[in-house]
C-alpha angles and dihedrals in degrees: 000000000000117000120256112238087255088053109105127227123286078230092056115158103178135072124193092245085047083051088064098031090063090053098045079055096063096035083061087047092055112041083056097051088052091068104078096033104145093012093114097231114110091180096062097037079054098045096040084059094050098044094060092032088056092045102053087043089065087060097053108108086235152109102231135165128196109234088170118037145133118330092170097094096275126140097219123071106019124152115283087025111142105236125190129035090294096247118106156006108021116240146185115226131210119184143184103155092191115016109191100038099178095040079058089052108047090039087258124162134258097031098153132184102225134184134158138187138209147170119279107291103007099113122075112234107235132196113227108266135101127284134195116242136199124185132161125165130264124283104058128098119288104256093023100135116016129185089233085076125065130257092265094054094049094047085052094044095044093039087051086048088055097041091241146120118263083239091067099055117106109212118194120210134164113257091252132148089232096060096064098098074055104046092044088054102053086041087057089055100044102247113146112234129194114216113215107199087218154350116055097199089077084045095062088039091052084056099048088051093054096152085059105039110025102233119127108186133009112214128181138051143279144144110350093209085059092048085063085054094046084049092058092055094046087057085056104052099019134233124110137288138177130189132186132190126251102213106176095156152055094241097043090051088042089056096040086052090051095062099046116275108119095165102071088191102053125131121219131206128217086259097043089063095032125034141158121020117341142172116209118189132188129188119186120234105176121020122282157166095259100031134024114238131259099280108207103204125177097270093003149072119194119203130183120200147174120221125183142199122205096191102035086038086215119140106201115195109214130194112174135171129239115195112222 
């Protein structure tokens, strides 16, 4: 009997109560990272997330592993842990429990507790280094911008596929010193660029929403296992994205070829990173231009959070109320 469009995947990762669960972790993540918004100490904004992300994950009816996980020094949440109560589905884990640590700590928009899951073996191990990224919404031409041209090229190309001026694309780039070669050549060519001051996974996701936002393209480059993070998202809602390692060491080329990547200068699609069914949440901490901040209230604490869908392809947007 042949499935019905509604009908999900014989693969099928995700559950409705799952859905909701991997929002309800992040909201956890989050409300203990705000706590120490504006405090000055990035360590304890980042262990205070983990602490609480790591926590609601052991309750989860799962067999989950983490793929993606702390690199900051922590114990929880390394990479190999064994995440959830051991019974169930089995699931591939990717964590940042407060992207945007020192946005959390000097009270900076756009610090997210993030978390996504996936089916086993559908999230591509990464070593900690940087990574480029390119990302640019759905609707255009597969190949249209590559990370093989320069900025320049892509800008032309993207700006051909929309029927615009170069003068009327919106580029998105983290507020980085390293950005500056990039920043000097789209404001030579008169492209308007909006500077996030940090986290480059609501970046990705503010390309891909271009109706909403405004962005048209993210260009530049951060953290790769965020960019696995920032894939998932892009499955979900759909566009096109393509990351590359930045592998400027010996260790860091020693790590990369460990888990399996033998070619330093390979690029990787969305669906290279992040393939098969997968969930990808989001909670904001600070206030932002994709989420609203945790709001601690008297007897209550307001959260706002994205949750999506890859195969569904749904984006739910989720405030909820805890009572304190």
């Amino acid at each position: 009997m042949p499935k019905s469009k509604t009908q999900a995947p014989e693969t099928e990762i995700v559950d409705r109560n799952l859905t909701l669960e991997i929002a309800r972790i992040t909201e956890r993540a989050a409300i203990a990272a705000a706590g120490w918004r504006g405090k000055g100490d990035e360590m304890r904004a980042d262990q205070a997330a983990v602490e609480a992300m790591h926590e609601a994950l052991s309750r989860i009816a799962f067999k989950g592993r983490i793929v993606i996980g702390e690199v900051r020094g922590s114990e929880k949440l390394g990479l190999d842990e064994a995440v959830g109560t051991g019974k169930g589905l089995e699931i591939d884990v990717a964590v940042d429990p407060l992207e945007g640590v020192t946005g959390c700590a000097k009270d900076l928009p756009d610090a997210l507790s993030v978390l996504a899951f996936a089916e086993r073996g559908g999230l591509l191990h990464m070593p900690d280094a940087y990574m480029e990224k390119l990302a640019i919404g759905p609707g255009y031409p597969e190949g249209v911008v590559d990370l093989d041209n320069s900025p320049r090229e892509n800008i032309e190309a993207l700006a051909k596929a929309k029927g615009v001026p170069m003068t009327d694309i919106v580029a998105c780039v983290l507020d980085r010193p390293r950005h500056a070669n990039l920043l000097a050549e789209l404001r030579e060519i008169g492209v308007a660029v909006k500077l996030l001051p940090d986290g480059d996974i609501a970046a990705v996701i503010h390309a891909a929403n271009s109706d909403d936002t405004g962005i048209d393209i993210y260009m530049g480059s951060g953290g790769a296992p965020e960019g696995v993070l920032a894939a998932v998202a892009m499955r979900c809602i759909g566009g096109q994205m393509q990351g590359r390692l930045i592998l400027d060491s010996p260790a860091k080329r020693e790590q990369a070829e460990k888990i399996g990547i033998t070619d330093p200068k390979a690029k990787f699609s969305a669906e290279d990173m992040a393939h098969g069914d997968v969930l990808f949440a989001a909670t904001g901490v600070t206030k932002g231009s994709l989420l609203n901040g945790v709001k601690i209230l008297p007897r209550k604490i307001v959260t706002s959070s994205v949750v999506m869908r890859s195969w569904s392809k749904t984006t739910r947007w989720i405030t909820a109320e805890h009572q304190r």
